[in-house]
N, C-alpha and C positions, 0 to 999 in steps of 0.2 A: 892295923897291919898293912904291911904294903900286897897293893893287889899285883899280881902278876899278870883282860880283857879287857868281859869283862865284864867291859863293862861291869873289876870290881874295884880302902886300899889294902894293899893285901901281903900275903906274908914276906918275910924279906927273901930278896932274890936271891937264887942259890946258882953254882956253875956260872960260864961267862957274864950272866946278868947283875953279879957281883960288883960289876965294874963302876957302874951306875951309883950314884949317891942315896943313902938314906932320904932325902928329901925325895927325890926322882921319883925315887921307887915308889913312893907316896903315891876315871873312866871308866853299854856296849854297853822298831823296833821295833811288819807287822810282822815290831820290837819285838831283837830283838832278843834279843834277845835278845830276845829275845829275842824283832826281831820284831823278832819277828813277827829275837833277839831279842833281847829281846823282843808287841804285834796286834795292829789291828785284825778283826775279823778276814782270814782266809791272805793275812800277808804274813811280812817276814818279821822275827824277836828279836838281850843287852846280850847291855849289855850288858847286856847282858848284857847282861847284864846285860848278856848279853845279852848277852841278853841280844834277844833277836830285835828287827824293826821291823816298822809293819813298812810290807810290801813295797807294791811301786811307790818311786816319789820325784812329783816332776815340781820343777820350781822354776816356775817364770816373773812372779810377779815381785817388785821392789817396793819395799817399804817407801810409801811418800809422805808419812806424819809420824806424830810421836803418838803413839798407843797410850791410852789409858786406863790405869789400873783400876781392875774391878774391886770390890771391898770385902772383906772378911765374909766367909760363908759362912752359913749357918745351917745342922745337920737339917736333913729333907727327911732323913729313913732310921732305918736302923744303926745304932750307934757302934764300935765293932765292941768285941765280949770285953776290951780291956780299960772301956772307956769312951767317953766322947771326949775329944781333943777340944782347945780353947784357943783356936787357932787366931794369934793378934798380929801377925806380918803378912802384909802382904806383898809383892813382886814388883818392885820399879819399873815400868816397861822399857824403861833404856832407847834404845833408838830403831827398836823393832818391830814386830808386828804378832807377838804373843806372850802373852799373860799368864803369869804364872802364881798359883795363890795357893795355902797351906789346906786341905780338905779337912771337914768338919769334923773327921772319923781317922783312925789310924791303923796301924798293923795291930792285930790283938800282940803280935811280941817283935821286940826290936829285931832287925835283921839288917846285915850289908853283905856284899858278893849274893845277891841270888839274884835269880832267873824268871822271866816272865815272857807270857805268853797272852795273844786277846782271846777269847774263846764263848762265841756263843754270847756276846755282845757283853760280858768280863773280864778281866783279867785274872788269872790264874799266874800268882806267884811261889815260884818252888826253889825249895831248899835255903843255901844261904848260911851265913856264919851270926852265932848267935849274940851276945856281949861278952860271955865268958871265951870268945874263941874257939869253941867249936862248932863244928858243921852239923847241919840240922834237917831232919827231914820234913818238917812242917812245909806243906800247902796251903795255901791261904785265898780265897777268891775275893774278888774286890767288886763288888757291885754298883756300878754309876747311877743307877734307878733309885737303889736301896738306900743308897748314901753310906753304905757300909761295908768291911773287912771283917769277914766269917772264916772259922776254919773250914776246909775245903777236903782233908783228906790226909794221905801221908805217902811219902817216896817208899818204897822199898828198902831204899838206902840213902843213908843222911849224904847231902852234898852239897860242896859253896862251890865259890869259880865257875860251877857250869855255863854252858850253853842251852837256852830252848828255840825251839821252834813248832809251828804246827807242819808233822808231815801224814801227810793221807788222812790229812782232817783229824789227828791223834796228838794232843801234846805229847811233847820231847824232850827227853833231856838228856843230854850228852856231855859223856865225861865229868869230871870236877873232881873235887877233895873231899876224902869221906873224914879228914882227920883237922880242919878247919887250920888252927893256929900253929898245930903241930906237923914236924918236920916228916914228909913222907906221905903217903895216902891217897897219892894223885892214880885215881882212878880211868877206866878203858867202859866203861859199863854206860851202855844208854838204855834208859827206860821211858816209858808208854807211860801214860795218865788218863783213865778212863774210871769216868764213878768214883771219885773217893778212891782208886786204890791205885798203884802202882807197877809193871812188872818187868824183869827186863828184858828186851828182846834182841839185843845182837852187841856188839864189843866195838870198838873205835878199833882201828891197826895198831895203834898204840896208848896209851895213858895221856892223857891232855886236861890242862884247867885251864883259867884265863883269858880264855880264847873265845870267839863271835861267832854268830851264827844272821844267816839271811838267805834268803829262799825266792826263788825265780823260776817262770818255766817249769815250774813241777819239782825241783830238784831245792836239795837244803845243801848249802856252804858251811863248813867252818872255818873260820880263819885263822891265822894267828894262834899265842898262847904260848905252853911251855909244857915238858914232859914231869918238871919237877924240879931242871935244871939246864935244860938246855931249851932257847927257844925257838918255834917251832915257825918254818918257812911254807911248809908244804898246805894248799890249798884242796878241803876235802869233799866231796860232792857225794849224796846220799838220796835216794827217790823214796827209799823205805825205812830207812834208821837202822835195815839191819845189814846191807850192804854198803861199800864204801873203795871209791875210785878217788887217784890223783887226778885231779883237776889242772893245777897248776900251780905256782910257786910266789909268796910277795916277792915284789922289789926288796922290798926290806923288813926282815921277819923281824915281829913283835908281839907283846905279850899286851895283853890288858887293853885294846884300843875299843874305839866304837865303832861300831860295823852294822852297815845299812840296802836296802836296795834300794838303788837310786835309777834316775830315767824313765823312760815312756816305756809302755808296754813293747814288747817285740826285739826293743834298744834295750832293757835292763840289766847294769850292771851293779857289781858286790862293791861297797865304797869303803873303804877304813879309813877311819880319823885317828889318824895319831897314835897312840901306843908307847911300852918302853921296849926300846931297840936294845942290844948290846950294851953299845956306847952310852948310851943314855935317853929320855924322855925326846920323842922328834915332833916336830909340828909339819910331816907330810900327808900326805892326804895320798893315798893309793885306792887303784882301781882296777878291778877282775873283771876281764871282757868274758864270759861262758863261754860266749860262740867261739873266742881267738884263742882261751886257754890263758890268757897275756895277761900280765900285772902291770901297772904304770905309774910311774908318780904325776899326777895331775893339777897338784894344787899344794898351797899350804896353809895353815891354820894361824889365825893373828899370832900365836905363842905354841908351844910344844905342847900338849896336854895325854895323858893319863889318865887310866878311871872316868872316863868321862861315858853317857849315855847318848845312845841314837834313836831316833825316834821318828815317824813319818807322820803329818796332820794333817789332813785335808789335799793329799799331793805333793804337801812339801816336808823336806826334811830337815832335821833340825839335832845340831848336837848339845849338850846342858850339861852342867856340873862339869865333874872330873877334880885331876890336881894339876897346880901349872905352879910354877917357879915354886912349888915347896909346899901352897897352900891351897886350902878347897876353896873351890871355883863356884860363882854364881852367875856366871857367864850363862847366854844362850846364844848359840849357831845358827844361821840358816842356810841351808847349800843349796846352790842353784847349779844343777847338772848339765844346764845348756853351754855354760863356758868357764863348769867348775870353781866358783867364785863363792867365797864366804862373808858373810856380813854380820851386823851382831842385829839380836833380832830378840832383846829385851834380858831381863834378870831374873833369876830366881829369891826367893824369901829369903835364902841364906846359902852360903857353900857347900856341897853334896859331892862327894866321891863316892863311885861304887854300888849307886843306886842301882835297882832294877828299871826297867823300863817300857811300858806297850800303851798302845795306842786302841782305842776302839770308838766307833763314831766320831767325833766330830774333835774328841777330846786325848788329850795322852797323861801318862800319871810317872812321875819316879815314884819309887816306892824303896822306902828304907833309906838304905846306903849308911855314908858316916859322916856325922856334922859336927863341927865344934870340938873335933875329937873323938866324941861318942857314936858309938850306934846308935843307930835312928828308927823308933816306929812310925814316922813323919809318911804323909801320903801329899804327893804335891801333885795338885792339876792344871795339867796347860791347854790351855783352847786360845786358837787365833784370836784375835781383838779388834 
């Protein structure tokens, strides 16, 4: 399905986003959202898929060699309920500086468009659309110790397209579609995640799915996205999840992009990669100053990309997957904030739109998305190299 963030691909586009091609329409972490977008421990989530990204992310340094690929894992822990995976691909390093290999263990059930968050040195993956196409309430934790994907709990309310993030030390999840493949269902509803359970505590201004999330300064962003049908310009700021201020505006609204906090502590600003605009899939790179309010196009990406994930590792940030000229991507990004520059910075196992996305220690994970076509219970790990 084509995604509309995101960081997810997702259903086809309705109202002006019509405009845009069936391919097009075909990316968004302390992830993240994830985040945050979707997030390493206490940053921002995809995109989410948005998925939020984790937190700050500062990038100085320039790949000076060719990275070499580590070799097939092999489970350390617990295997997840649906299976141990027999994971035989592993990630080209390409001409970057991170490694990306297919994890020993996998989602207990396929998922693409959901939401991740880090938490408590895991990831916490919510919601998401299931293979049959619809939207699903399943929580799943992902433990790097364990070596495994457990169920975790359940949403209140089944939802794909969302956005998370952690606010007040509480995962979150904002807006999405409670009706997955089918036309309608874009939800207003954000919910808390504590214990295994779900609840909701306060409503968006309006209905949104699609859309990013990242977090700075105490406050969570969403970015981007679409009501259902029209997409959406306006940039939203939140301290608690259950209030919610205009922030300020893209340069150029779009739905589905990957969305990060990028910069040094004090400097940090909301970064979107790409997205589907009106017109069609862009390769801009825009950028939310908090302090100015201001959006800016700062940069551009080697090709236009969609569905694609953000993600922060070690200080730097890093975009993967997505869709670009029609097909899924195995590309990976690295953005360097000092003078907004992109480089490529290795390959994934295979091409992923729509994955989930967060980061915790040292390491970051997609999780899901859709490959080859299919939904995916695939769990990929990327650690510097």
């Amino acid at each position: 399905m084509n995604r509309r963030n995101g960081s997810s691909s997702r259903r086809p586009l309705r109202g002006p986003a019509t405009r845009a091609t069936a391919a097009a329409g075909v990316a968004s972490a302390l992830v993240a959202a994830a985040l945050l977008s979707g997030c390493g421990d206490g940053q921002p989530g995809a995109s989410a898929q948005t998925f939020m990204t984790n937190g700050p992310g500062t990038t100085t340094a320039t790949p000076t060699g060719t990275a070499t690929p580590t070799g097939t894992g092999s489970p350390t822990g617990t295997a997840s309920p649906t299976g141990t995976a027999s994971p035989t691909s592993t990630a080209s390093p390409g001409a970057g500086s991170l490694s990306a290999t297919k994890a020993p263990f996998t989602l207990p059930n396929a998922v693409s468009d959901a939401a991740a968050v880090s938490n408590n040195g895991k990831v916490l993956v919510f919601g998401g659309e299931d293979s049959t196409g619809k939207a699903t309430n399943q929580v799943t934790s992902v433990d790097p110790n364990a070596g495994s994907a457990t169920s975790a709990g359940s949403l209140s309310k089944a939802v794909t397209d969302a956005a998370a993030a952690t606010v007040g030390g509480t995962p979150t999840v904002f807006g999405g579609n409670t009706k997955g493949g089918d036309s309608g269902g874009v939800t207003d509803s954000v919910q808390s995640f504590t214990n295994g359970t779900s609840q909701e505590i306060g409503k968006l201004p309006s209905p949104r799915e699609n859309h990013g999330a990242a977090s700075t300064n105490g406050k969570t962003y969403l970015v981007g996205g679409d009501d259902g049908s029209n997409t959406q310009g306006d940039i939203l700021a939140t301290s608690d999840g259950k209030s919610f201020q205009n922030a300020g505006k893209l340069a150029k609204p779009v739905r589905n992009p990957a969305v990060a906090t990028t910069g040094a502590n004090g400097a940090q600003k909301v970064t979107i990669f790409g997205g589907q605009a009106d017109d069609g899939p862009t390769d801009a790179i825009q950028q939310f100053d908090p302090q100015t309010g201001k959006t800016t196009t700062v940069g551009k990406l080697p090709q236009a990309l969609t569905n694609a994930s953000a993600f922060t590792v070690n200080g730097t940030t890093y975009v993967a997957g997505g869709t670009s000229n029609g097909q899924q991507s195995s590309k990976i990004y690295k953005f360097d904030p000092t003078d907004n520059s992109v480089s490529e910075a290795g390959d994934l196992p295979e091409g992923v739109e729509n994955a989930a996305a967060a980061a915790t220690g040292n390491k970051a994970y997609l999780l899901g998305g859709k490959a080859n076509g299919e939904v995916s219970d695939t769990v990929t790990e990327l650690k510097s190299s």
